[in-house]
C-alpha positions, -999 to +999 in steps of 0.1 A: +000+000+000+018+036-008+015+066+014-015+078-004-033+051+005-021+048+038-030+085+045-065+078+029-076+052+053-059+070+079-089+101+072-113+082+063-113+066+101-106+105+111-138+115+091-163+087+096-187+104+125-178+138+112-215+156+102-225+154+065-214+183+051-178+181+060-178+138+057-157+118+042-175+124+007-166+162+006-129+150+018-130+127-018-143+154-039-115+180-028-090+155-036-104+148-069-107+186-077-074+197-065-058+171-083-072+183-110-067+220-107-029+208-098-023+189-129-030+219-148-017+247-127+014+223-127+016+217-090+035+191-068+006+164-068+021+145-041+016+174-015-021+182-033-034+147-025-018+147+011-032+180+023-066+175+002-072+140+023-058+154+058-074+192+053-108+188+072-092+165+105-100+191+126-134+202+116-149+180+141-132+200+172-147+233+158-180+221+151-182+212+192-169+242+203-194+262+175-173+277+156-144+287+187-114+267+173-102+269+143-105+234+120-077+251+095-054+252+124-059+223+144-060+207+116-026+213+103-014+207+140-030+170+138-017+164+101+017+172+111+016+146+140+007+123+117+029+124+091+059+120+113+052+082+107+055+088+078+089+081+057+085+116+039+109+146+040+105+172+063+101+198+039+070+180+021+053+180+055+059+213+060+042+224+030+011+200+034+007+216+068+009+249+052-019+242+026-041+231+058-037+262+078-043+278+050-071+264+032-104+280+058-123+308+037-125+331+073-089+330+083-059+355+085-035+333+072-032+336+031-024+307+008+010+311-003+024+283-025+012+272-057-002+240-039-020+258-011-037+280-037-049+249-048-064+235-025-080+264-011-096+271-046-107+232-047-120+233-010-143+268-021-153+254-050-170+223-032-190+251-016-202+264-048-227+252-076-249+225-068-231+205-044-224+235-027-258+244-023-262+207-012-242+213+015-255+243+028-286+231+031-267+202+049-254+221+074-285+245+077-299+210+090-274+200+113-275+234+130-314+230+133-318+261+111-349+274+093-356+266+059-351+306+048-345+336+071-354+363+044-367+383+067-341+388+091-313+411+081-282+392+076-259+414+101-284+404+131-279+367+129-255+342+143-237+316+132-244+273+147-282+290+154-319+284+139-308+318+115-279+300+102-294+289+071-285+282+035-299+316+024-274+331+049-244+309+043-250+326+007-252+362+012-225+359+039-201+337+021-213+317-011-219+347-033-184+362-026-167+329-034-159+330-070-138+365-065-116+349-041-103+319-061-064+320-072-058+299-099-065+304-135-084+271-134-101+275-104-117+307-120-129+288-148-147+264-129-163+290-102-176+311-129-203+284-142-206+267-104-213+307-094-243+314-124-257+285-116-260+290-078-271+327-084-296+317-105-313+291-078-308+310-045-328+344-070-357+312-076-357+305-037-365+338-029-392+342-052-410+308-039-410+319-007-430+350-016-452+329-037-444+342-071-437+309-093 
């Protein structure tokens, strides 16, 4: 078995209990995605697919605390802990914990090498088109949020509360997505994933005042 699959199964046991929207499934579709974004954007593939399978290892700590610790960061502290088994050089660790730390849309660190500009761009664009809106929903459910919060201007609610719904995962973060990707290939893809998310989240608000 080769590192990647030894990492694999090592998240995969990581990510079994973690909540739907940040399970093992959204872990498989980053990898696939930054893998591909890498291969074009010429990129070292081998740190791609270790910080793509490792990245979300810490989400389950800040979903308990809602929202207090960071995933990105402990993350990246529990990825480098675990690659020490590893027989990999010290400076390919370094840069998958990098990409880690780096990879959460609300954080002060920035992306700096070409591979953590990848995988940030493949993590954001899992939260965009229809699977993003998937997983908003997702979440919106786990939180035990309301279907739509129309009503309630966005600056007044909180997040991990019955306000925290898909509707305002968009207008707080979805919509702004696409301007913040990095790579050329990233762009491409955001810009179709974006339209098409526009285009539903404009539908939703008109169902819900009973136009169409």
């Amino acid at each position: 078995m080769n590192i990647i699959e030894r990492i694999r199964k090592e998240a995969k046991a990581i990510l079994k209990d973690f909540r739907s929207s940040h399970d093992w499934d959204h872990t498989e579709r980053v990898y696939r995605l930054a893998l591909q974004i890498g291969e074009k954007e010429r990129a070292n593939l081998l740190v791609i697919a270790l910080a793509a399978l490792l990245h979300d290892i810490g989400r389950s700590c800040e979903d308990r605390s809602n929202g207090k610790i960071c995933h990105a960061k402990r993350g990246a502290e529990m990825a480098g802990t675990l690659l020490q088994k590893y027989d990999l050089e010290k400076k390919i660790i370094d840069q998958v914990i990098h990409c880690i730390e780096t990879h959460r849309y609300r954080n002060n660190k920035q992306p700096e090498s070409l591979e953590a500009r990848v995988l940030f761009d493949a993590d954001k664009l899992d939260s965009i088109g229809a699977v993003g809106i998937g997983r908003a929903f997702l979440f919106a459910g786990e939180v035990g949020a309301k279907l739509h919060n129309k009503g309630n201007h966005i600056m007044n609610t909180k997040p991990y509360t019955e306000e925290d719904t898909a509707y305002r995962e968009y207008m707080v973060k979805l919509r702004h997505i696409k301007e913040r990707i990095l790579t050329d290939e990233g762009k491409r893809i955001a810009r179709e994933r974006h339209e098409f998310m526009e285009e539903f989240f404009m539908r939703l608000e008109s169902e819900m005042e009973g136009i169409l």
